[in-house]
MILO-5474 format. One record per residue (C-alpha): residue in one letter; x, y, z. Coordinates in steps of 0.1 Angstrom, whole numbers, plus 5000, padded with zeros to 4 digits. Layout:
aXYZ...
This chain:
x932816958057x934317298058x933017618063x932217908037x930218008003x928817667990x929017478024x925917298032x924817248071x925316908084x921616808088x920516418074x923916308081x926516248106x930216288083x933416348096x936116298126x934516368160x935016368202x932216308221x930916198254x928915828259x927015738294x924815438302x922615238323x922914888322x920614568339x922614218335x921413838337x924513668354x924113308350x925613248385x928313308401x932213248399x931612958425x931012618408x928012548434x926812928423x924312858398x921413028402x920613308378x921013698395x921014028380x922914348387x922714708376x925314898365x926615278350x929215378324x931015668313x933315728285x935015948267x934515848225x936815928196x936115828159x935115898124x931415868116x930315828076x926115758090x923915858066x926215948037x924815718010x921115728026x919115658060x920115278060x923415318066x926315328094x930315378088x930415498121x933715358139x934715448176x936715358208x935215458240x938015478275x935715518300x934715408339x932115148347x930615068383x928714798393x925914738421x925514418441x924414148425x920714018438x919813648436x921913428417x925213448437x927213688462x928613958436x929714248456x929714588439x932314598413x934314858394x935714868362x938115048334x936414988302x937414988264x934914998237x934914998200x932715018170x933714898135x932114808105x932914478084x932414328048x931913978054x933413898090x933814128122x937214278117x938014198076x937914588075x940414628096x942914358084x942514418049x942514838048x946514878054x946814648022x944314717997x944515108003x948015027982x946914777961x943614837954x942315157965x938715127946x938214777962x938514907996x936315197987x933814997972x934014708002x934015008026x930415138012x928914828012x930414788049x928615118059x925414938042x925014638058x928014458045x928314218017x925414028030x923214318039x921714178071x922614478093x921114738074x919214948099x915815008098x914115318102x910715348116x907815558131x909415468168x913015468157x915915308140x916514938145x920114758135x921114398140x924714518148x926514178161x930314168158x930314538146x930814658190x932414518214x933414588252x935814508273x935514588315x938914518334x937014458371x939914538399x940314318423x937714288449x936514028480x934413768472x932913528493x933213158475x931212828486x933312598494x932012248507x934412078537x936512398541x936212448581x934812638596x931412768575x931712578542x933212928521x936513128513x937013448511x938813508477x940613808462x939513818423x940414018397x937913938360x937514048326x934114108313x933114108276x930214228258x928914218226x925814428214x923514218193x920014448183x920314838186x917315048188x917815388184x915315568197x916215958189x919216108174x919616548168x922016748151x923417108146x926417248122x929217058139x927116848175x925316538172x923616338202x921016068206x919615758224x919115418220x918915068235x921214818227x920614388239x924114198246x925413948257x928813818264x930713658299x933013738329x935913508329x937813508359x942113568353x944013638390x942713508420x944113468457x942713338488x942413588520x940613358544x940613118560x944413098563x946312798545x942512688527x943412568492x941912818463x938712718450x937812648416x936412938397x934512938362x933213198338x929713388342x927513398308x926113728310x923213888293x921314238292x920014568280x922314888275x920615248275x923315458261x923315838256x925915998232x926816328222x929516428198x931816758187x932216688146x935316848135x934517168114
């Protein structure tokens, strides 16, 4: 929306090409550890932030609606985990991105660079009723009293790339206490299934707000290398199902 006679403030709606800031704070369910003795459920806290770059269309055809897409680059760090298994604290670089889809997560995405030749009105068309639910409307957000609720599963996802770090590994009949010390390097995935947003305010060309978001999603394990004790024989690792809340703060810079 540019400026000048006739331009109207940006006030009910959120239009336009943005760069923006995102931080959260994060408690996580692990179902275990990466041991295969490790099962018993811990939990772990955790802090992310990101620098964000997309296009937002919220609000454009009324209150229900979200075109917003996104990718967040960003940091993430990790406490110890407590209970379950022996988790140091971790750190990550993280990738996240927000999309809307038709029918499926991604059909957007795969169909745009053909139909924007073909059949322009389609995409249009398929692109509002993405920003309204999709064709099956089940993640149309809800506004109420105490905030905006939005089943938004397969429209988000993240990705943390954890570094290497130590981890301590039971191992049964490896001498001399039962447990190796392996080096570890994981990728974690999460995938936002209910957003609340809580609060959201705007100026002429700024835009922040709050909400909670519950995920869930896994660790899988990809490099791995023992450090001790010498010659031991690596131990078998297996993926953590994870599960949690996300309280996210965003603020965004709309291009004038």
């Amino acid at each position: 929306m540019g400026r000048g006679k006739g331009a109207l403030p940006r006030f009910h709606s959120e239009i336009g090409p943005f760069i923006g800031l995102s931080t959260a704070v994060r408690g996580t369910a692990l179902g275990g550890g990466f041991g295969s003795t490790e099962s018993g459920v811990g939990t772990a806290g955790g802090l992310d932030a990101a620098v964000r770059l997309g296009v937002d269309l919220k609000g454009v055809l009324n209150e229900a609606s979200d075109g917003q897409v996104f990718i967040d680059l960003g940091y993430r760090k990790d406490s110890n985990e407590e209970g379950g298994a022996s988790i140091p604290g971790r750190s990550a670089f993280v990738v996240r991105w927000r999309v809307p889809f038709w029918l499926t997560p991604g059909d957007l995405i795969v169909a745009a660079p053909v139909l924007a030749f073909t059949a322009p009105r389609k995409l249009k068309k398929m692109g509002m009723q993405s920003a309204n639910g999709g064709l099956i409307p089940w993640q149309t957000g809800i506004a109420t009293r105490v905030g905006r609720f939005q089943f938004v599963l397969g429209r988000e996802i993240g990705l943390s790339f954890y570094s290497h770090h130590n981890f301590v590994i039971p191992t049964p009949g490896v001498a001399p206490v039962n447990q190796t010390v392996v080096k570890l390097r994981s990728i974690g995935l999460d995938v936002p299934i209910l957003e609340w947003r809580i609060f959201r305010t705007f100026s002429v060309d700024k835009s922040s707000g709050l909400g909670i978001q519950l995920y869930a999603g896994f660790d899988r394990p990809t490099n791995s290398s023992v450090v001790a004790p010498a010659g031991a024989p690596k131990p078998n690792l297996h993926t953590i199902v994870t599960g949690g809340v996300r309280v996210v703060f965003d603020w965004r810079h709309y291009r004038p």
